[in-house]
N, C-alpha and C positions, 0 to 999 in steps of 0.2 A: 262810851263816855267815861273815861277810866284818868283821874284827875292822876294817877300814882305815872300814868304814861307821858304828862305835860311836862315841859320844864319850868316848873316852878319856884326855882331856886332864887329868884330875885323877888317873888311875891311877899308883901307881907302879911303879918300872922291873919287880919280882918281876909283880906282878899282871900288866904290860905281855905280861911274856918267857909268862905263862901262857897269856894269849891267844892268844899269836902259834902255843905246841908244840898247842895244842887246835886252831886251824887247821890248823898243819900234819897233825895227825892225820886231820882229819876230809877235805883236800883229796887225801892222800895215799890214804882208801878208798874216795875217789868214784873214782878213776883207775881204783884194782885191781879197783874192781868193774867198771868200766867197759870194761877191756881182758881180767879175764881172769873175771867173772860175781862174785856173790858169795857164792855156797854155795861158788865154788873159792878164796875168798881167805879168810886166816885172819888171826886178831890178832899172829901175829910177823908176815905178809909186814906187815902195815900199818904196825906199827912200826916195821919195819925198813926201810922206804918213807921213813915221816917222820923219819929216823933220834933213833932216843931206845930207851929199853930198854923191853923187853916191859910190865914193871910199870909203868912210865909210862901206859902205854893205859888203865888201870882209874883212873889218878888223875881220867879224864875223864869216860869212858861206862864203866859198871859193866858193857855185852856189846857185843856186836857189833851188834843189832838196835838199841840206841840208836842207832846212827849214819843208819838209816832214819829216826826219829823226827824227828832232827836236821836230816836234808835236805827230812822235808815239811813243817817250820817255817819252813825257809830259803824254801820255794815259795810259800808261803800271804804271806812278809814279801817277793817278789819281785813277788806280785802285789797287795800293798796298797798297795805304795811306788809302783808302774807306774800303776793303775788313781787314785791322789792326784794322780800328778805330771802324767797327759795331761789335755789340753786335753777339755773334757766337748763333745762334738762334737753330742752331742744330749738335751736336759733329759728325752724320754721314756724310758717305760721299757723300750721295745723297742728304741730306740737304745742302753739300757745297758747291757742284755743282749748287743747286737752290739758293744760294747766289750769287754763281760767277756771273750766269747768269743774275740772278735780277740787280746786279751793272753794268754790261755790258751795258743792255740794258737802264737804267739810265743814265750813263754817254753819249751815243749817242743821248738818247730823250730830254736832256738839250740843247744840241749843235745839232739839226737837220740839221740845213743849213749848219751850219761848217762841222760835220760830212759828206756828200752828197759832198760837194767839193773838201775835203780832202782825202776823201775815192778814189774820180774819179782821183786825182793826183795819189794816194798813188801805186794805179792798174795801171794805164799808164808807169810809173816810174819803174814798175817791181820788187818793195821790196815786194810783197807777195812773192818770191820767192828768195830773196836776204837775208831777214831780218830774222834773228832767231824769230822761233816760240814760241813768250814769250808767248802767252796763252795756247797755246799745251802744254807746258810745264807745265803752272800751273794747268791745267784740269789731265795732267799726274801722276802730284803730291796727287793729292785728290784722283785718281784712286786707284796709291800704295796703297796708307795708308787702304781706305777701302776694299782692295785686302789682305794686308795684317789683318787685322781685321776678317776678314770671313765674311765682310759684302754687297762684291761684288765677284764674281766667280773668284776660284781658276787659273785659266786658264787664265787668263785674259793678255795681255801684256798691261802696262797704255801708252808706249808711242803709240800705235797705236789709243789706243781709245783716249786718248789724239789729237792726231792727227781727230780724225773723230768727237770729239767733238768739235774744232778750223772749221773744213771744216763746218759742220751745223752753226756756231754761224756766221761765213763771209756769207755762203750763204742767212741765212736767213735776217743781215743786208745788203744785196748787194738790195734784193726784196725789204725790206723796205723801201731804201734811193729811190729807181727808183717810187714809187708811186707820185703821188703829192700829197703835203705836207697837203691839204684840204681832200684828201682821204684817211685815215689812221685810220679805224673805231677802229680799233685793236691794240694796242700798241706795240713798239717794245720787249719790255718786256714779255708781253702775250705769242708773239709768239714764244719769245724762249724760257719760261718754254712748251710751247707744243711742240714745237721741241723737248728737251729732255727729255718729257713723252714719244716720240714717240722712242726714242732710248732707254730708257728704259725699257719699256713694250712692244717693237716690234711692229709688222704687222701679224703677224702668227695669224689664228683663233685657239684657242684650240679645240682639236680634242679628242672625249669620252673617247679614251684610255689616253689622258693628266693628269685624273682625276682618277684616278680608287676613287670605292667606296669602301666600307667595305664587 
């Protein structure tokens, strides 16, 4: 929620200054959740953070759980503008999936802490289950396209594997955020191009009739 990203140039100054207090507000409960959880912070520390009065806070987000909402809006538009803006390093669609993942796992390794407190809200809160599957959907997407190309199996349905590539990329960040933050030999990134090496090329050993020879 980065008002300096909006085109604001026709706003006037009232509109401008609203902008600027709903940032402040919203920058002010990423912090306090971030340093002190956010089942322990309440809507006066937040105000009183973003200095404005209590009733100020409701002019914005009608609770405190809005402000979840608001930060996986913010995610979803940090990875649409990343995944526009890079150079498409490979037209396949296994290549784009190793993009998706690579930005994925970059946008949570910048924000560790945020990420870890956000994530523990996000799950308490219950929008894994409430909130449209905006990654599902874009993992879905890349699936079609190489489904329909011949470059992934015919058979395929994308919104499933969709679905089962969103369940790997949460699990595997769920494991990363519970480490401590000194223990993390392995990058989040790492781990999820081998997560989906591992759904790619299976767990099945190939077996001599796999291969016939000549």
């Amino acid at each position: 929620m980065d008002i300096r990203a909006s085109d604001n140039t026709q706003l006037g100054r009232r509109e401008r200054n609203k902008l600027r207090v709903k940032e402040r507000l919203y920058t002010s409960a990423l912090t306090l959740f971030t340093e002190r959880g956010y089942d322990e912070t309440s809507i006066d520390e937040i105000a009183d953070r973003a200095d404005v009065a209590r009733g100020t806070f409701f002019n914005y987000f009608q609770r405190k759980e809005d402000l979840i909402s608001a930060w996986g809006e913010e995610r979803r538009e940090k990875l649409g503008a990343a995944l526009s803006s890079a150079p498409q390093q490979s037209p396949s669609a296994v290549g784009r999936l190793r993009q998706c993942m690579s930005t994925l796992g970059r946008i949570n390794e910048e924000e560790q802490f945020q990420t870890s407190a956000m994530l523990t809200a996000w799950v308490r809160a219950g929008r894994p289950l409430i909130e449209e599957p905006y990654v599902a959907e874009l993992f879905a997407e890349i699936v079609s396209g190489g489904r329909d190309q011949g470059e992934l199996s015919a058979d395929l349905q994308p919104t499933h594997v969709g679905n089962v590539l969103r369940d790997l990329y949460l699990g595997t960040l769920y494991r990363w955020c519970e480490r401590p933050h000194g223990d993390r030999n392995v990058s989040l990134t790492e781990e999820l191009q081998a997560t989906l090496d591992l759904l790619l090329h299976g767990i099945t050993a190939a077996r001599p009739q796999d291969h016939p020879t000549d």
